[in-house]
mmJSON file of the N, C-alpha and C atoms, coordinates in Angstrom:
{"data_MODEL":{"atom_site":{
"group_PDB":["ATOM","ATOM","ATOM","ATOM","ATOM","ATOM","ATOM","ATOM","ATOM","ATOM","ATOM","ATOM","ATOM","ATOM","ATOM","ATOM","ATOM","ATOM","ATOM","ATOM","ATOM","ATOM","ATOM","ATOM","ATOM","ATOM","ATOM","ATOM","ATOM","ATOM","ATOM","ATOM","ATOM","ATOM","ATOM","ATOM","ATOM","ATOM","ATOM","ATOM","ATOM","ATOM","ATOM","ATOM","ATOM","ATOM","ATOM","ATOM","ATOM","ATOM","ATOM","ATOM","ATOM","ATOM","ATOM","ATOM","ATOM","ATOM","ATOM","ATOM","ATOM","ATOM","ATOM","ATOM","ATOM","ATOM","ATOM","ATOM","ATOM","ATOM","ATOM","ATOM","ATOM","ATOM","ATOM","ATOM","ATOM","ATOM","ATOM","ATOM","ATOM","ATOM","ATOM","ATOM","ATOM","ATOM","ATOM","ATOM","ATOM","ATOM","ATOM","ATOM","ATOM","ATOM","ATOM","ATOM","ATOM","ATOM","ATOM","ATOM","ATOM","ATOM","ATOM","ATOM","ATOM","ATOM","ATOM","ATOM","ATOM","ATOM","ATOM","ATOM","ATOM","ATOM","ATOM","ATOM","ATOM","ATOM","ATOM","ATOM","ATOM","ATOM","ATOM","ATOM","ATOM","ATOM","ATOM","ATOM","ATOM","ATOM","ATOM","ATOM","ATOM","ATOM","ATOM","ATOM","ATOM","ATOM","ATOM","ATOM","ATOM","ATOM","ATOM","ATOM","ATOM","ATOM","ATOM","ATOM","ATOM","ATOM","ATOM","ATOM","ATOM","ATOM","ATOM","ATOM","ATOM","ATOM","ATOM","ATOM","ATOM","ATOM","ATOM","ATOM","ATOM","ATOM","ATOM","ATOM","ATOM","ATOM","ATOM","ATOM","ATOM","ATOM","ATOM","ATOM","ATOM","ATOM","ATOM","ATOM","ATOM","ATOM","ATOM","ATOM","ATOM","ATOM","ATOM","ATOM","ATOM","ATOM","ATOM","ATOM","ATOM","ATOM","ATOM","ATOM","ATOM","ATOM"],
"id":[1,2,3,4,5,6,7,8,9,10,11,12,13,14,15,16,17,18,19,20,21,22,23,24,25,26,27,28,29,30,31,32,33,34,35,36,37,38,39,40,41,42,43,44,45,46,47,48,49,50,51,52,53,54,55,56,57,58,59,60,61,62,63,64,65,66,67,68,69,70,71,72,73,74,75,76,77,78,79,80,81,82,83,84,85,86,87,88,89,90,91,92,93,94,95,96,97,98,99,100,101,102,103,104,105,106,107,108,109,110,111,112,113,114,115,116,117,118,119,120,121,122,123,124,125,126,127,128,129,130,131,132,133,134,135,136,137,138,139,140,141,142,143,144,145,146,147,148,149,150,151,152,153,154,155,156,157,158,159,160,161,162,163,164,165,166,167,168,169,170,171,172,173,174,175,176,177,178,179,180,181,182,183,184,185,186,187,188,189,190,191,192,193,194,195,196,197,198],
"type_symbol":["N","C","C","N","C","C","N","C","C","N","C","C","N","C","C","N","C","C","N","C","C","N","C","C","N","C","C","N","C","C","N","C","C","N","C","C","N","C","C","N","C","C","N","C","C","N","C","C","N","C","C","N","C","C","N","C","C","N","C","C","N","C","C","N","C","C","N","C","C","N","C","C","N","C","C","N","C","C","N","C","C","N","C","C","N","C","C","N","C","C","N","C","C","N","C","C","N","C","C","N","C","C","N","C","C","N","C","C","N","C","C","N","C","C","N","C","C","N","C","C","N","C","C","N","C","C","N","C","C","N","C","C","N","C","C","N","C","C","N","C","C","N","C","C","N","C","C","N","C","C","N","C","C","N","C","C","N","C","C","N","C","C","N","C","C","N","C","C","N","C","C","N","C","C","N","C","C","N","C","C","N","C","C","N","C","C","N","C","C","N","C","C","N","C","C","N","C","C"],
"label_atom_id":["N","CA","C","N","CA","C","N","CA","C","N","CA","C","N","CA","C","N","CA","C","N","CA","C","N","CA","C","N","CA","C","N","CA","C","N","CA","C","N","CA","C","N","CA","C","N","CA","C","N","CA","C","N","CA","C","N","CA","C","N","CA","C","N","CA","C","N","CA","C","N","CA","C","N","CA","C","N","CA","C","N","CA","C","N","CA","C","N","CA","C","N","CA","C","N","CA","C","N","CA","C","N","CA","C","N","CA","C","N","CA","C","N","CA","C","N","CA","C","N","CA","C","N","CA","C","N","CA","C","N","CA","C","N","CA","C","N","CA","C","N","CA","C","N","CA","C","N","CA","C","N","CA","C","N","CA","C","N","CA","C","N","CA","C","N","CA","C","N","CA","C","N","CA","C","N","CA","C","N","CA","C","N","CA","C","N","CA","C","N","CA","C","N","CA","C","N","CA","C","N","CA","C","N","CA","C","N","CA","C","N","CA","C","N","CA","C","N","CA","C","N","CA","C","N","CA","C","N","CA","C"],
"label_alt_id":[null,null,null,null,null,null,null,null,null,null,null,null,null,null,null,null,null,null,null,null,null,null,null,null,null,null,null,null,null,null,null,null,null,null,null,null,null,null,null,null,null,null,null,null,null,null,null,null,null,null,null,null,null,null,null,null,null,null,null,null,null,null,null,null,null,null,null,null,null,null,null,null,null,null,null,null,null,null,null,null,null,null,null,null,null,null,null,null,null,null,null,null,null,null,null,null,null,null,null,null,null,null,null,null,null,null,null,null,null,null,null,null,null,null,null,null,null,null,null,null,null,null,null,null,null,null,null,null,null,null,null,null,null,null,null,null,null,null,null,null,null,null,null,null,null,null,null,null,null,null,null,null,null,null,null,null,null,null,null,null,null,null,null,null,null,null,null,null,null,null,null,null,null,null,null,null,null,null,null,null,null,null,null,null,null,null,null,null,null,null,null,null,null,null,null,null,null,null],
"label_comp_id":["UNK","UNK","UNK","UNK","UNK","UNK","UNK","UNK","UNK","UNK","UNK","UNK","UNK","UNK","UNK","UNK","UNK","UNK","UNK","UNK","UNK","UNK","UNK","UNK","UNK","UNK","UNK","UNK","UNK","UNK","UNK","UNK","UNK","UNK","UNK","UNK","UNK","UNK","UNK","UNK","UNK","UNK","UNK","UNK","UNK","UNK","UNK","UNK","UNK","UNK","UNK","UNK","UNK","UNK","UNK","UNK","UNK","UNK","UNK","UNK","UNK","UNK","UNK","UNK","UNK","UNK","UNK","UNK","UNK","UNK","UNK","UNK","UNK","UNK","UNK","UNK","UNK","UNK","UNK","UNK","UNK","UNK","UNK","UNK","UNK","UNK","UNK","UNK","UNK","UNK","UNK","UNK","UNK","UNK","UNK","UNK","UNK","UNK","UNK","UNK","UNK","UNK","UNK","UNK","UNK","UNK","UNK","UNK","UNK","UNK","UNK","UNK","UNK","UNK","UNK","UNK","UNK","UNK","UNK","UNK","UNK","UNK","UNK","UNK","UNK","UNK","UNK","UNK","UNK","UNK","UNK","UNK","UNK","UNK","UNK","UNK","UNK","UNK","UNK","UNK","UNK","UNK","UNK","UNK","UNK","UNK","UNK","UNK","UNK","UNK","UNK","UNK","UNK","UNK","UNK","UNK","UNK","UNK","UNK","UNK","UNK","UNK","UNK","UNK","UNK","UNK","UNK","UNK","UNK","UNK","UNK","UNK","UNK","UNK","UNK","UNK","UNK","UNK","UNK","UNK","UNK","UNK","UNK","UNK","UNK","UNK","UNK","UNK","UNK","UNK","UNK","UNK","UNK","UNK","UNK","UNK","UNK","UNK"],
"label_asym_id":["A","A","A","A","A","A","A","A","A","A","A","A","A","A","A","A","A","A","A","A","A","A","A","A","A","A","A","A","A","A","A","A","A","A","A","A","A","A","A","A","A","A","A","A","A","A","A","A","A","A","A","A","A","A","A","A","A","A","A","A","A","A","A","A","A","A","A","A","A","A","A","A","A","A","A","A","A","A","A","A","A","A","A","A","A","A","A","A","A","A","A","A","A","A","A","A","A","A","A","A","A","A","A","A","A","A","A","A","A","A","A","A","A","A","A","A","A","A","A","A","A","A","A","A","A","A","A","A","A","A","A","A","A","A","A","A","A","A","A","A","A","A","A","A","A","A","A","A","A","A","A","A","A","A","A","A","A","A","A","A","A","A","A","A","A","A","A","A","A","A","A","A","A","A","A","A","A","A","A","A","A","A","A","A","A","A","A","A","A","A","A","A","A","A","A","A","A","A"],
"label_entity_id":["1","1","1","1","1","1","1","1","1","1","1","1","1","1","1","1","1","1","1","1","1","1","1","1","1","1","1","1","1","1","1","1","1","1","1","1","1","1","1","1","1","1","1","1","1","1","1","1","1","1","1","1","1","1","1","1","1","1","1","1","1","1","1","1","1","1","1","1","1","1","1","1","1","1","1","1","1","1","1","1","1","1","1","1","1","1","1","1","1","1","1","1","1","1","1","1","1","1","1","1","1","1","1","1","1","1","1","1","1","1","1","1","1","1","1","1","1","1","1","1","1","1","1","1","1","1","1","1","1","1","1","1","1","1","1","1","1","1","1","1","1","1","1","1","1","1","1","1","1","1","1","1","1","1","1","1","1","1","1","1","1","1","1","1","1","1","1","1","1","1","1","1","1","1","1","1","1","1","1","1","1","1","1","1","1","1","1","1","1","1","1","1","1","1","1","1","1","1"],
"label_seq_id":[1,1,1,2,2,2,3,3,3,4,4,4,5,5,5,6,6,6,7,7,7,8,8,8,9,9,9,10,10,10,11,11,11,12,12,12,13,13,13,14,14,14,15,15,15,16,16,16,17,17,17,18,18,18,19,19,19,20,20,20,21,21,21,22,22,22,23,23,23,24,24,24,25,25,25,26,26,26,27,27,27,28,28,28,29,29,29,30,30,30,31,31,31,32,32,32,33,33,33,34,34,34,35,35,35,36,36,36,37,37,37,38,38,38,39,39,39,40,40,40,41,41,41,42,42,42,43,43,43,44,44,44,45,45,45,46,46,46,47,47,47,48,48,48,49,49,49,50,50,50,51,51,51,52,52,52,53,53,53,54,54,54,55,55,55,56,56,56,57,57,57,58,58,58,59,59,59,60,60,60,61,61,61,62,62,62,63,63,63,64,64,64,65,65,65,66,66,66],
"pdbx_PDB_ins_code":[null,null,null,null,null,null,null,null,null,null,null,null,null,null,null,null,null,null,null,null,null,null,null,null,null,null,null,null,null,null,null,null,null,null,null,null,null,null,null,null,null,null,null,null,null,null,null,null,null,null,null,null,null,null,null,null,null,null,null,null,null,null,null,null,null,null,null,null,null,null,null,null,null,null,null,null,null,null,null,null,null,null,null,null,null,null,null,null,null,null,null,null,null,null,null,null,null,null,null,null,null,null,null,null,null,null,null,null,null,null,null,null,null,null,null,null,null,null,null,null,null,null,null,null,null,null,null,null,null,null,null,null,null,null,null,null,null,null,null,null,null,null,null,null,null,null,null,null,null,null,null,null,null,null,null,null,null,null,null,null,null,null,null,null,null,null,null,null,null,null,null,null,null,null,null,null,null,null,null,null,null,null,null,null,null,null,null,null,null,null,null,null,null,null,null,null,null,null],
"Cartn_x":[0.854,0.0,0.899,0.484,1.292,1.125,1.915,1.686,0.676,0.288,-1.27,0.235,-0.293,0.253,-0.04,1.096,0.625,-0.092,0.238,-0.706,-1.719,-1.897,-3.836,-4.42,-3.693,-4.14,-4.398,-3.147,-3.845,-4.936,-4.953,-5.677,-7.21,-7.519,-8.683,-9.078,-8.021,-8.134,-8.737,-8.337,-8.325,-9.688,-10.488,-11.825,-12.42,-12.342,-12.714,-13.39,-12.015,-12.1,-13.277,-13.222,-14.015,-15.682,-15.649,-17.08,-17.508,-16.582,-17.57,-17.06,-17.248,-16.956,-15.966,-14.556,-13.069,-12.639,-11.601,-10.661,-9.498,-8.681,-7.196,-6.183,-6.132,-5.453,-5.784,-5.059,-5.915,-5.317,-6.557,-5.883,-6.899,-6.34,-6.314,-6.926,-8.022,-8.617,-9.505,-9.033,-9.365,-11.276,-11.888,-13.616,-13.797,-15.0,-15.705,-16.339,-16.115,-16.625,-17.866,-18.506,-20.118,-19.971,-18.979,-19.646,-19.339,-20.549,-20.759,-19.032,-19.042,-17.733,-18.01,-17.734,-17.779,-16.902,-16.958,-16.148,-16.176,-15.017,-14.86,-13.799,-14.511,-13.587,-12.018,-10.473,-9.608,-9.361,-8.609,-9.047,-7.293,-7.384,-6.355,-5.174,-4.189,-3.501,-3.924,-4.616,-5.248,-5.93,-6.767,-8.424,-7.392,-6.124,-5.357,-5.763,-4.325,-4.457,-5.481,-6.454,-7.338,-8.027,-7.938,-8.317,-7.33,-6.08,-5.142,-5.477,-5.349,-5.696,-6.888,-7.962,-9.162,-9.129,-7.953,-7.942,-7.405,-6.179,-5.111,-6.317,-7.089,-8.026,-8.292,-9.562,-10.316,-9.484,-8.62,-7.918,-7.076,-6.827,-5.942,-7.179,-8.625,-9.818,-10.161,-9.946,-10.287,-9.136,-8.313,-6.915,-7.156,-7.403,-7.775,-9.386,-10.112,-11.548,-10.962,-9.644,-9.651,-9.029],
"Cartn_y":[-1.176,0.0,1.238,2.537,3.437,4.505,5.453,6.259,7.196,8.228,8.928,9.815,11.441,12.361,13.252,13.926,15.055,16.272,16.795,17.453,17.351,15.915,16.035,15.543,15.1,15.188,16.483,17.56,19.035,19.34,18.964,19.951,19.562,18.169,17.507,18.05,18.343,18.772,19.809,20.79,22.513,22.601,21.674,21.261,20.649,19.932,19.218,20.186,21.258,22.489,22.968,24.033,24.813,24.53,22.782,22.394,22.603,22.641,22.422,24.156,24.789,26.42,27.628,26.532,26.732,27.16,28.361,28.583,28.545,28.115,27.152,27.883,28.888,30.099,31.509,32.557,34.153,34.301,34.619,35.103,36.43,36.78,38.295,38.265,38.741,38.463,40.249,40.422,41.917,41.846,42.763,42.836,43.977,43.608,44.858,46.052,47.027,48.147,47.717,47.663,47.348,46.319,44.999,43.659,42.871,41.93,41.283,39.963,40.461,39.416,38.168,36.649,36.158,35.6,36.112,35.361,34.272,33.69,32.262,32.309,31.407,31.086,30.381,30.797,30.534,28.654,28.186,26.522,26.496,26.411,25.569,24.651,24.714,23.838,22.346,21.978,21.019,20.428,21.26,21.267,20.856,21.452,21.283,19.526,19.436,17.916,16.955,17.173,16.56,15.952,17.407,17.023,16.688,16.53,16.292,14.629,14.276,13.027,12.293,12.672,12.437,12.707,13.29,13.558,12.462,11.856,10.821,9.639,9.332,8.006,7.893,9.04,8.926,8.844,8.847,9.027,7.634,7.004,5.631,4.853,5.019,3.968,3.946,5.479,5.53,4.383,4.697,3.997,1.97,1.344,0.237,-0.153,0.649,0.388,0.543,0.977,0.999,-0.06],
"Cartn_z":[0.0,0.0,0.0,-0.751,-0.742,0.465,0.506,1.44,1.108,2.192,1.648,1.911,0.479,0.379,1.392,2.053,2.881,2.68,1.295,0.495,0.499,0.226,0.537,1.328,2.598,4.169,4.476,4.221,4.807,3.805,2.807,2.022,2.518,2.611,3.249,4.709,5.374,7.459,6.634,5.916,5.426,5.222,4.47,4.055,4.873,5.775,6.85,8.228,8.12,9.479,8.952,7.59,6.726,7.024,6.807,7.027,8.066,9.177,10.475,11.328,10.249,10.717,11.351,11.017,11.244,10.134,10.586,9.811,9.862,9.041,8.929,9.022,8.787,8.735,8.742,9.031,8.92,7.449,6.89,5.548,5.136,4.774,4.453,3.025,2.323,1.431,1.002,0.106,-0.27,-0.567,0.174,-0.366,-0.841,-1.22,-1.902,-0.769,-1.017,-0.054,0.242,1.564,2.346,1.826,1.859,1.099,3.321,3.077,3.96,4.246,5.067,5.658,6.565,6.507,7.152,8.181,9.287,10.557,10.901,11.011,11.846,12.639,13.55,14.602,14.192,14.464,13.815,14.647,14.094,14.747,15.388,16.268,17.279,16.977,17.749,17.524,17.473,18.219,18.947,18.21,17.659,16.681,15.488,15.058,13.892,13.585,14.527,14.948,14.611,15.069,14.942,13.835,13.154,11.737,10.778,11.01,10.268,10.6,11.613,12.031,11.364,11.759,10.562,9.095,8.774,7.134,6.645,7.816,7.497,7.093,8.663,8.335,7.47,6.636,6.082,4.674,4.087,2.861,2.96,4.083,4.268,3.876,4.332,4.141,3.058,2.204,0.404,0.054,0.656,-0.352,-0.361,1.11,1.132,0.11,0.109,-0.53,-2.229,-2.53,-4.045,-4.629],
"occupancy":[1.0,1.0,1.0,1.0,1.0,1.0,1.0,1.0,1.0,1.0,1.0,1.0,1.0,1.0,1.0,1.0,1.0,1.0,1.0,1.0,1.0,1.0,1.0,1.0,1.0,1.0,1.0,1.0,1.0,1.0,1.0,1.0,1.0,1.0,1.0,1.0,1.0,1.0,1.0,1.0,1.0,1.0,1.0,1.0,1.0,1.0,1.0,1.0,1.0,1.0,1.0,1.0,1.0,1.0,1.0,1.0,1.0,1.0,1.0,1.0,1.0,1.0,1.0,1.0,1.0,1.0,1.0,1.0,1.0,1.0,1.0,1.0,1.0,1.0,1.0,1.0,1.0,1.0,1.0,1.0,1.0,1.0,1.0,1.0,1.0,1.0,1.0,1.0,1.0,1.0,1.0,1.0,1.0,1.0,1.0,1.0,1.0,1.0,1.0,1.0,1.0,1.0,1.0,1.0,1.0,1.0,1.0,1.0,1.0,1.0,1.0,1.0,1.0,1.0,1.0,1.0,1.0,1.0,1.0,1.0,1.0,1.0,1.0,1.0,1.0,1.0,1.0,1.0,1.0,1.0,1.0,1.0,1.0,1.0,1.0,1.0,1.0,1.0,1.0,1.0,1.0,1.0,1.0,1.0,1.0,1.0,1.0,1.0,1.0,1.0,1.0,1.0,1.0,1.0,1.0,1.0,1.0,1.0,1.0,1.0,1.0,1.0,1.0,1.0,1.0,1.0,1.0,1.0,1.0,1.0,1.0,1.0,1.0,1.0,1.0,1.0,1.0,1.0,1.0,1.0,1.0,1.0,1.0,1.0,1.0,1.0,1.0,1.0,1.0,1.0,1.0,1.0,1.0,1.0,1.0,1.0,1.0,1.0],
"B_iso_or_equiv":[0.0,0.0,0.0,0.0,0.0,0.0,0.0,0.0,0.0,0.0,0.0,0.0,0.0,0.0,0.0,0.0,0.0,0.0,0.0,0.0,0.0,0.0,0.0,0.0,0.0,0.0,0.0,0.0,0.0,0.0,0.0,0.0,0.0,0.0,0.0,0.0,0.0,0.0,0.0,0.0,0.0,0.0,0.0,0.0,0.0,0.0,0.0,0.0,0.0,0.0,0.0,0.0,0.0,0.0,0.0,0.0,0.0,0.0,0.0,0.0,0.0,0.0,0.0,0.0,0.0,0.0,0.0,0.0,0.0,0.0,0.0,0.0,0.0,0.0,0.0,0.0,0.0,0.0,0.0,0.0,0.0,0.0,0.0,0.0,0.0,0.0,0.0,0.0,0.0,0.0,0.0,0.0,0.0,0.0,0.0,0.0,0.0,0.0,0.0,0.0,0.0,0.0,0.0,0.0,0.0,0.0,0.0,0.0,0.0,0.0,0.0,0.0,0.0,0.0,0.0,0.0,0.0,0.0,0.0,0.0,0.0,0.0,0.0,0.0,0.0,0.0,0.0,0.0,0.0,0.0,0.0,0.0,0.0,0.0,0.0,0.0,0.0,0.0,0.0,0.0,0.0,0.0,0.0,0.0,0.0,0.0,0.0,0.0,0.0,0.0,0.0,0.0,0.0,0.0,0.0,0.0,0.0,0.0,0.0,0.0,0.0,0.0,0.0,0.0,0.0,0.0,0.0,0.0,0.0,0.0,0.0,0.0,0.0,0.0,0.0,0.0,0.0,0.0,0.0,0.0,0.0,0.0,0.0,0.0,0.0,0.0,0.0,0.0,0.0,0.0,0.0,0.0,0.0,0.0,0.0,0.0,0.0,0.0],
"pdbx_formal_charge":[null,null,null,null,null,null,null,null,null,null,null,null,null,null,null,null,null,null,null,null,null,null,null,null,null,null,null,null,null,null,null,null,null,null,null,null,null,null,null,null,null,null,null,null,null,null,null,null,null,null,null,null,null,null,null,null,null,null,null,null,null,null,null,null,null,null,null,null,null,null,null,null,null,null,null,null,null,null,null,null,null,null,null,null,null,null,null,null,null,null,null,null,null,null,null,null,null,null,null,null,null,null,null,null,null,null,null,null,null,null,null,null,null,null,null,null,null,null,null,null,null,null,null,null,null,null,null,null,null,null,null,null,null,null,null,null,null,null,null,null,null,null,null,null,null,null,null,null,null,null,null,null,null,null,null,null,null,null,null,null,null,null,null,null,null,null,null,null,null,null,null,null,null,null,null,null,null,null,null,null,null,null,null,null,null,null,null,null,null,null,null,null,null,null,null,null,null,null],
"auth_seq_id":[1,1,1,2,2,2,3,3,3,4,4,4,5,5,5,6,6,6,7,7,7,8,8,8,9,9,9,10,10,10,11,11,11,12,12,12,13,13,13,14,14,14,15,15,15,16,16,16,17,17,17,18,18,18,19,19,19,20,20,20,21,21,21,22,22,22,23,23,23,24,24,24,25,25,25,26,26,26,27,27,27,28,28,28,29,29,29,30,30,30,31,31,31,32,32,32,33,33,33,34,34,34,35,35,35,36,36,36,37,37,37,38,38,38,39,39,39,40,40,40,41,41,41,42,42,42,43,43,43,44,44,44,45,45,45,46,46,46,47,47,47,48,48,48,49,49,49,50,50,50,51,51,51,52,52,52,53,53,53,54,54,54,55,55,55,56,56,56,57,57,57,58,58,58,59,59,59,60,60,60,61,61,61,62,62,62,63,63,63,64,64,64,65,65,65,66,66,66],
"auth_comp_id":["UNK","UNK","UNK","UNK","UNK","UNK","UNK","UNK","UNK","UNK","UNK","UNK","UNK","UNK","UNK","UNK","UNK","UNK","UNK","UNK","UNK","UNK","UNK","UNK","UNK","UNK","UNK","UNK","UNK","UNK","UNK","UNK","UNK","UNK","UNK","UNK","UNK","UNK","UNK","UNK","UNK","UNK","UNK","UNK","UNK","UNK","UNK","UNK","UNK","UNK","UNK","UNK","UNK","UNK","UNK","UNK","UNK","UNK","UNK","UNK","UNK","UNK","UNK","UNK","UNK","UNK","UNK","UNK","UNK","UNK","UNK","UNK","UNK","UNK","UNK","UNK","UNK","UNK","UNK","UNK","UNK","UNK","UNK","UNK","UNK","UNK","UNK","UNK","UNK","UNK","UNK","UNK","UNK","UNK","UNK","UNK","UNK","UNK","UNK","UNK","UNK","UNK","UNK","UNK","UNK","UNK","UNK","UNK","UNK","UNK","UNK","UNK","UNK","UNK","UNK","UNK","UNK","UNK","UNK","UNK","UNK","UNK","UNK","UNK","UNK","UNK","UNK","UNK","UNK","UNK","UNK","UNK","UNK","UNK","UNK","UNK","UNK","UNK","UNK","UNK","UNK","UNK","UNK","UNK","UNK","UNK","UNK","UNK","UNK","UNK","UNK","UNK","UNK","UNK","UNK","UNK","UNK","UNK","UNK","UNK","UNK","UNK","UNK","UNK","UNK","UNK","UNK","UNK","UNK","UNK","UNK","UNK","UNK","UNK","UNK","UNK","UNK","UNK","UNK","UNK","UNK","UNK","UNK","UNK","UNK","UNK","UNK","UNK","UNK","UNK","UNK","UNK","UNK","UNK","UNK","UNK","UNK","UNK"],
"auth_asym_id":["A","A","A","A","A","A","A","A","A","A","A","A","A","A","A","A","A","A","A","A","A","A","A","A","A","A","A","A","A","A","A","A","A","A","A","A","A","A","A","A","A","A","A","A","A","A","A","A","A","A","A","A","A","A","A","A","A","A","A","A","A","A","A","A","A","A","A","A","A","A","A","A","A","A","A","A","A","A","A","A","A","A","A","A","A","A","A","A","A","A","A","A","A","A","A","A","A","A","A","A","A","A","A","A","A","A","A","A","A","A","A","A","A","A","A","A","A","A","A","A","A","A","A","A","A","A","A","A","A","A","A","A","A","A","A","A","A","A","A","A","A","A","A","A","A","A","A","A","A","A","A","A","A","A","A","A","A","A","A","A","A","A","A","A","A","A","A","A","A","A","A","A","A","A","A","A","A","A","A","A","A","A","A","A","A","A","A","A","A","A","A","A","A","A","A","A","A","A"],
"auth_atom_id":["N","CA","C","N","CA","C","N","CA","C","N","CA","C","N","CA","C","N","CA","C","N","CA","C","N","CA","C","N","CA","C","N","CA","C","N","CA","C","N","CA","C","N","CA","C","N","CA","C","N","CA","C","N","CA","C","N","CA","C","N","CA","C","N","CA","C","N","CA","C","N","CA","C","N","CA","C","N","CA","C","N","CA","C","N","CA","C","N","CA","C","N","CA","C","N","CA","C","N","CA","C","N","CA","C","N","CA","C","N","CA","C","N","CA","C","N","CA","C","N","CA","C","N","CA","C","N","CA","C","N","CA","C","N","CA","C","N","CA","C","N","CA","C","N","CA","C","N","CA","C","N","CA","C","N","CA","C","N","CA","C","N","CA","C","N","CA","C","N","CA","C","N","CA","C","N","CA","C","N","CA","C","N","CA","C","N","CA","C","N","CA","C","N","CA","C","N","CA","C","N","CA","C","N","CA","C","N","CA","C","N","CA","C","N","CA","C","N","CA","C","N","CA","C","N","CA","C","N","CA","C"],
"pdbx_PDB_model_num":[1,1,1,1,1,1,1,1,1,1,1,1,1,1,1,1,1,1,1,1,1,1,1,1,1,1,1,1,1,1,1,1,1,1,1,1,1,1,1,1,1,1,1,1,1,1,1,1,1,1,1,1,1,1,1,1,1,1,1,1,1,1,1,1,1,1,1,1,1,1,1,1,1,1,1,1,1,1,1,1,1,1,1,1,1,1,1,1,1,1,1,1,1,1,1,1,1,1,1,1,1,1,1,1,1,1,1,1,1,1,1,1,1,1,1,1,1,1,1,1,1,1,1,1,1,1,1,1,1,1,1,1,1,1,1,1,1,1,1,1,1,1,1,1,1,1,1,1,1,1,1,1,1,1,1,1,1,1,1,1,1,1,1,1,1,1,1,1,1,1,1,1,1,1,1,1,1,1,1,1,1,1,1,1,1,1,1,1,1,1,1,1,1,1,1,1,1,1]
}}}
């Protein structure tokens, strides 16, 4: 079996956080004057983890099911 890429372990946690109303990083993103902004809570070291962890599973279980 091969190894799961780290690339798309974070990229999956990154999408993983996103869904459940985390954000992965502060990023700085230019708007439109009066345009509505959405806040999120920035995610943790901890919270990181976590989902890096659940990104790993869930991409090791794609890899055995193929």
């Amino acid at each position: 079996m091969s190894e799961v890429n780290g690339a798309a372990i974070e990229q999956l946690a990154k999408k993983l956080a996103k869904q459940d109303g985390l954000e992965w990083d502060v990023e700085f993103k230019p708007t439109v004057r009066y345009s509505k902004t959405e806040l999120r809570p920035l995610a943790k070291e901890e919270d990181r983890q976590k989902y890096l962890a659940r990104a790993r599973e869930q991409l090791m279980a794609g890899k055995q099911d193929a």
